[in-house]
C-alpha positions, -999 to +999 in steps of 0.1 A: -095-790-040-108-753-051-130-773-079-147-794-052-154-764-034-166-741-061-192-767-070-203-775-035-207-738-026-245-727-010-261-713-039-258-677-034-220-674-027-214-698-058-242-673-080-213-648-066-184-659-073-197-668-111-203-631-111-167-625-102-151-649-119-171-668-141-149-689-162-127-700-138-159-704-114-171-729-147-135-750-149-134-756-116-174-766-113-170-791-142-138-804-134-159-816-101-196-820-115-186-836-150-200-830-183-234-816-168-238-798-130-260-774-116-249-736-110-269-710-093-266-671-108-278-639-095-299-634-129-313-667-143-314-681-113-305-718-105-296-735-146-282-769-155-250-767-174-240-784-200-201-786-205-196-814-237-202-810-273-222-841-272-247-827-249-244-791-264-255-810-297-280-830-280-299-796-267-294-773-299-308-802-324-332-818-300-375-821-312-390-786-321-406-772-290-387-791-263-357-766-253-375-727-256-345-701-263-370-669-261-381-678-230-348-687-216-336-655-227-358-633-208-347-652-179-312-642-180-317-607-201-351-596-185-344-560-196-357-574-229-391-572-242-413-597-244-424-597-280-389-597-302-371-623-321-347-630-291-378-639-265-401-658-286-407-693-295-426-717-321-440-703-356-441-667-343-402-665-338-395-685-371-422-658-392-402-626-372-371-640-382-385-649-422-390-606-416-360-597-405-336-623-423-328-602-453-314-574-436-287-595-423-276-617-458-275-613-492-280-576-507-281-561-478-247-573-465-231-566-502-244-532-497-231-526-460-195-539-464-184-500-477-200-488-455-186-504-428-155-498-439-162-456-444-178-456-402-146-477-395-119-454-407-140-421-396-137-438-361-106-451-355-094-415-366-104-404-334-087-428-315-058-416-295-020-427-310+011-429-285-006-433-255-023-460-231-065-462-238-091-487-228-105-504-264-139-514-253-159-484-249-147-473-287-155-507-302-190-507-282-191-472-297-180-480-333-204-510-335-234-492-322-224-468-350-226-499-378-254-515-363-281-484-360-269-475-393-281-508-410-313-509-388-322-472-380-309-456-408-294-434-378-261-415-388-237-388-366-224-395-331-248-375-312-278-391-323-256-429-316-242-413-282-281-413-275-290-444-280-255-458-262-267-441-231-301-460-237-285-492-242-261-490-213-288-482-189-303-512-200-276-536-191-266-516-158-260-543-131-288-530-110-316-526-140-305-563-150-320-574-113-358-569-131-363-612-127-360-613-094-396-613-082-396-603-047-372-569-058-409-558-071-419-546-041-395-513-041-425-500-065-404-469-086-378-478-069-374-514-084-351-525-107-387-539-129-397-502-129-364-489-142-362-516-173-397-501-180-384-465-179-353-477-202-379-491-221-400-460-224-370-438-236-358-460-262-390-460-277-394-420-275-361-421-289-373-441-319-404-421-324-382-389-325-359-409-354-389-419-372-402-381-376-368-369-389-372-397-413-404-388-423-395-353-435-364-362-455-364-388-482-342-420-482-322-433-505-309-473-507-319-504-494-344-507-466-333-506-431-349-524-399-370-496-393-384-496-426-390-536-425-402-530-389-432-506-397-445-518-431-451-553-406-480-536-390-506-558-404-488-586-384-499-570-352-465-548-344-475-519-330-452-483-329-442-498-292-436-532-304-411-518-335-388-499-310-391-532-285-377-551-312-354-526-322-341-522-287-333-560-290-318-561-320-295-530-308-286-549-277-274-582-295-258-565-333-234-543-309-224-558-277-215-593-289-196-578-315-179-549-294-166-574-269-151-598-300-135-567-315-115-558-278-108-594-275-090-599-307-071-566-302-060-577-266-048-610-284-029-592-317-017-571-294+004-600-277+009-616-310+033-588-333+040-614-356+004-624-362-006-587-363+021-584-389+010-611-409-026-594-412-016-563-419+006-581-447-026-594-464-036-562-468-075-554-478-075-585-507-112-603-508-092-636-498-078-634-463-073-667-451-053-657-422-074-631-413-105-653-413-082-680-396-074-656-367-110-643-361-122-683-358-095-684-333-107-656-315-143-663-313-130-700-296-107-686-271-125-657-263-164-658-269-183-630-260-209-647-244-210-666-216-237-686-224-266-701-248-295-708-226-328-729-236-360-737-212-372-769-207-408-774-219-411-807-205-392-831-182-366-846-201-332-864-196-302-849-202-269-870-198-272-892-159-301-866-148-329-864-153-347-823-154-379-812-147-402-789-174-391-749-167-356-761-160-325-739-171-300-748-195-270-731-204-248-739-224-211-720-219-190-714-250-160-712-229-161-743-218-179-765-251-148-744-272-118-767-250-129-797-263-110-814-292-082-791-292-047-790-287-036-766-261-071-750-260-060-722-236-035-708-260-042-680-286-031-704-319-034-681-350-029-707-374-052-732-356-080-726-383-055-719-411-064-755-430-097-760-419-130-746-412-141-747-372-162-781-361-191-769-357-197-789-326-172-777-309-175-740-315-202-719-310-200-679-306-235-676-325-252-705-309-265-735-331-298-748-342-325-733-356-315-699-330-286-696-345-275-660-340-299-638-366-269-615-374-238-636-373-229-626-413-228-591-406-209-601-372-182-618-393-181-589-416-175-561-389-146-582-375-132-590-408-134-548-418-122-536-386-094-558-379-079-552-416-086-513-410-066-513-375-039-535-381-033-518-415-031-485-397-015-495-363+011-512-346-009-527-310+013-526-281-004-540-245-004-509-217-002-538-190+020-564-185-007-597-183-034-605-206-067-595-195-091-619-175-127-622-183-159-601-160-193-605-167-212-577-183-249-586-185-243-619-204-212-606-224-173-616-213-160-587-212-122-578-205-119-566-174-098-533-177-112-531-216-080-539-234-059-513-227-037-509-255-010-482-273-015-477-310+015-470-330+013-456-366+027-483-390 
């Protein structure tokens, strides 16, 4: 009976209680509306969503040009730029991404794995041993450490402290109001004006990195920064390399944060599969280890959703959707399909074989596949071996931790508490 009435809620108290609750808020609508029902949400509006693989498939491979990610991601992000490779479309997001590829594969990756590993152990030393903590805010701290070292070159906590502060403003609940039109009217006061102000800062913050750069020479690989400005000639501007900058921030840490307190909170409640990790040791081959993140990316993705606009009407399983309709696509839900027992945490699930990948998405599909999903993979694989190596986990509550909405991530909602041990 609580399905039926979750999907037949009036828009706004349904767009509330997927802000509260928003997977169970998702069960309960498809389990009433079926592999494809419309949900209203306070950012993003009112969105079709699609709950099957089939349809998931149908939507991420469908004709170039017919389901637009950039501009269905400044719907439900609208703190983001307008000109980066998450807001794009056509030829201009596929040349930005040819730009930016490289940093993310290849060489580059080669090259960041020891350093990953070097940020990862100078972090975790400074995480406190014997007694309860919350996880989140020093995974959100240790990947913003990785990620503005590969694209800003930036090193030392103050300078990443900074640019936390910038990001977090970004995604505070108030400054993530910035779509909704009729707010503008608050003039300074509007949430529109304080996404530009976030905006402004960043980029002053970025203009301050780039004339410390300038007076001390670089060794290594190039970083985004470097990529970023030597693109001038392709119209990017100094405010359009700390826009894209600020995007590619948001995404390489957040996502990758929220996976990281996840699979904590899940080893945690798992000794024996913690054990069995820290048994593998730091080998190149770590099948279990790999096995286990797969896992944790199903069960617990960070985000709630992949989203694509409609640029012309179009069919989409019994209905039929009108051009500018929302599309979202929840990993949460597309990841319960084909599975055994697809609430449990099953460590060994992915031990034989690789994850379908119809059926599970944490970095999208199609040509939008997530940009920085390698380095993603690597960060998780680094991390986990580092902690597990160095700690016994032990959960500070008694329950496993339910899911609240943080911008677009699933975040836990006390932030994995946890009690590291030495081992």
């Amino acid at each position: 009976m609580r399905s039926v009435l979750a999907a037949r809620m009036a828009p706004w108290p349904q767009a509330l209680a997927f802000q509260r609750r928003p997977l169970s808020t998702l069960l309960e609508c498809e389990r009433a509306g079926g592999p494809a029902f419309p949900l209203t949400m306070l950012v993003g509006g009112r969105a079709w969503v699609v709950a099957t693989p089939e349809l998931a498939h149908e939507v991420l491979h469908a004709q170039p040009g017919l389901y637009l990610a950039g501009r269905a991601n400044r719907r439900i992000l609208p703190v983001l730029p307008a000109d980066t490779v998450l807001t794009i479309d056509g030829d201009e997001h596929r040349a930005r991404r040819r730009l930016l590829a490289p940093l993310f594969h290849g060489d580059s990756l080669e090259t960041m794995a020891p350093i990953v590993r070097d940020i990862v152990a100078a972090e975790i030393a400074r995480w406190p041993v014997g007694a309860p903590f919350a996880v989140l805010p020093r995974t959100r701290f240790l990947a913003l450490c990785i990620a503005a070292r590969l694209l800003l070159g930036v090193e030392g906590q103050a300078l990443v402290g900074d640019l936390e502060r910038h990001l977090a403003r970004a995604l505070h609940p108030y400054t993530m109001l910035a779509g909704v039109d009729r707010l503008r009217g608050l003039g300074p006061a509007s949430p529109q004006a304080a996404a530009r102000r976030c905006r402004a800062r960043f980029a002053a913050g970025v203009a301050e990195v780039r004339s410390v750069r300038a007076e001390a020479p670089r060794d290594g690989p190039p970083d985004a920064l470097d990529v970023l400005c030597a693109a001038t000639g392709e119209g990017l501007d100094d405010m359009r390399v700390a826009d894209e900058l600020f995007a590619l921030l948001l995404a390489a840490h957040e996502t990758t944060a929220t996976a990281l307190a996840w699979a904590l909170d899940l080893l945690a409640r798992d000794p024996a599969t913690a054990d069995a990790l820290a048994g593998e040791g730091g080998s190149e081959n770590r099948p279990r280890l790999d096995a286990v993140i797969s896992e944790v990316l199903r069960l617990r993705p960070p985000l709630v959703d992949i989203v694509r606009e409609l640029a012309e009407p179009t069919r989409l399983g019994h209905h039929a959707l009108a051009a500018g309709s929302l599309v979202l696509i929840p990993p949460p839900l597309v990841h319960r399909h084909g599975h055994r027992d697809p609430d449990a945490f099953a460590a060994d699930r992915f031990l034989q074989s690789r994850p379908d990948p119809k059926t599970w998405l944490p970095f999208g599909g199609g040509d939008r596949r997530c940009l920085g999903a390698s380095l993603a993979l690597l960060e998780l694989r680094e991390v986990l071996t580092c902690i597990v190596g160095h700690f016994e986990l032990l959960p500070a509550g008694r329950h496993p931790e339910d899911a609240r909405l943080h911008g677009t991530a699933l975040v836990p909602r006390r932030g994995t508490r946890l009690i590291l041990q030495p081992r």
